[in-house]
C-alpha positions in Angstrom: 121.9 146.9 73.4 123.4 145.0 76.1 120.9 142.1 77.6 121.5 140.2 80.3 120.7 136.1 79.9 119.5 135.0 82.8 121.2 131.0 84.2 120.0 128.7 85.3 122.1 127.3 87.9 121.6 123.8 88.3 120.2 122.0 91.5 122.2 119.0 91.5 124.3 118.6 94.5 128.2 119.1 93.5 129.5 117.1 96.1 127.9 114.3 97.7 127.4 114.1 101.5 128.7 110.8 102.1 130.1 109.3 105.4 131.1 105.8 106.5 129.5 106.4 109.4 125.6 105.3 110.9 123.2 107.9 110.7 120.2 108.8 112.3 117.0 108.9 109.5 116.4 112.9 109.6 119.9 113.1 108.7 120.7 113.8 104.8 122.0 110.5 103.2 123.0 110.5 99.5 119.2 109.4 98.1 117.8 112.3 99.8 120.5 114.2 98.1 119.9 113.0 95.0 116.3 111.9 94.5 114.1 114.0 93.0 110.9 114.9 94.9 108.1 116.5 93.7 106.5 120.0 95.4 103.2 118.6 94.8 103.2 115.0 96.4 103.6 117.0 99.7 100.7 119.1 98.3 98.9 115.6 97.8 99.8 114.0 101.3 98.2 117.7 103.2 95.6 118.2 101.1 92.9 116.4 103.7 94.5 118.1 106.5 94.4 121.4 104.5 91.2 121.5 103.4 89.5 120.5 107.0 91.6 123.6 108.8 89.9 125.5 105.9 86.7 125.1 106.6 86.8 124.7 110.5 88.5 128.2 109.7 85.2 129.2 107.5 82.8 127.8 109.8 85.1 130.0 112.6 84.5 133.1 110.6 80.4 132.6 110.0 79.6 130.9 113.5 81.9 131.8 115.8 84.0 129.5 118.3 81.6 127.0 119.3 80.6 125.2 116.0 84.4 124.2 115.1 85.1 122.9 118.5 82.4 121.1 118.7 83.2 119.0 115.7 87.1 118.9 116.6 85.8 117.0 119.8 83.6 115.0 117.4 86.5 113.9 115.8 88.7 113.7 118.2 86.1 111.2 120.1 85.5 109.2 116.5 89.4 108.6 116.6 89.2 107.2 120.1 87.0 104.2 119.6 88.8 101.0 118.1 88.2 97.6 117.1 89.9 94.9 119.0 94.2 94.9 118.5 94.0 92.0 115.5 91.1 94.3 113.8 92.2 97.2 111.9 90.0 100.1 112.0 88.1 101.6 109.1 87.7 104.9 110.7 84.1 105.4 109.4 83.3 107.6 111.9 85.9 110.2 110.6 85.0 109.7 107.3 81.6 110.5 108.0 82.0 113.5 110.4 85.0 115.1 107.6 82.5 114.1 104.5 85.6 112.2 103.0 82.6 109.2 102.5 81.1 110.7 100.2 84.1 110.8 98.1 85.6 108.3 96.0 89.4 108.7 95.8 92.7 107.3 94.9 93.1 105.3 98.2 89.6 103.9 97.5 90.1 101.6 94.3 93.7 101.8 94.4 94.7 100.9 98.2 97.5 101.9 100.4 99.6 99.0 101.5 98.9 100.4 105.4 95.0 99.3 104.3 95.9 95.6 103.4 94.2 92.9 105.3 96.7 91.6 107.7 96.1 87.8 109.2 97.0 87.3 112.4 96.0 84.9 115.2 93.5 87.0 117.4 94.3 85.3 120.9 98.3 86.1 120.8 97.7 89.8 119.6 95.0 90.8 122.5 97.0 88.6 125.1 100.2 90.6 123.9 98.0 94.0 124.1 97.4 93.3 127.9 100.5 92.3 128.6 99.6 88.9 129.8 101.4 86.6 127.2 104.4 84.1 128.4 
């Protein structure tokens, strides 16, 4: 009997793409080459995303039209009001309207460092906002 073996050919890259030259940041640089990224942190970073289009794409199918853009328009309002420049916003509204507050996650007890509280003197950042600072 003659059996094949299947290789495995190896993903590392063979030759490194690397210029002297400045590059722009969607270009490939030797860490993208080389570091190692995981299919499922993508997964991880969508999976909000994916699971809404899900089930505006079930509530679609059962209800027709109307029902998913009237939430879309919902949300889309909820993202439009803010706090004042210096305030971050919590984005309660979207959490309520998605159901993510019901939820406790990762980002919850674990924080992002986009969350952290960030001083800042509350005069120079609205007078910067309008445009009327010196």
């Amino acid at each position: 009997m003659n059996q094949q073996s299947l290789k495995v050919r190896p993903s590392d890259v063979q030759v490194l793409n690397a210029t002297g030259k400045a590059r722009l940041p969607t270009d490939q640089n030797c860490l993208s080459q080389l570091a190692h990224v995981h299919r499922l942190r993508d997964s991880e970073l969508n999976y909000d995303d994916h699971k809404y289009n899900l089930n505006m794409q079930m509530l679609r199918n059962r209800e027709g039209l109307g029902a998913p853009l009237r939430m879309g328009m919902e949300r889309f309002a909820a993202r439009q009001i803010g706090r004042l420049p210096f305030l971050q916003s919590s984005n309660m509204m979207d959490d309520v309207i998605t159901g993510r507050c019901d939820e406790i996650s990762f980002e919850d007890f674990l924080n992002l460092p986009e969350y952290n509280e960030n001083l800042r003197q509350p005069h120079a950042v609205v007078e910067k906002s309008l445009g009327i600072y010196l």
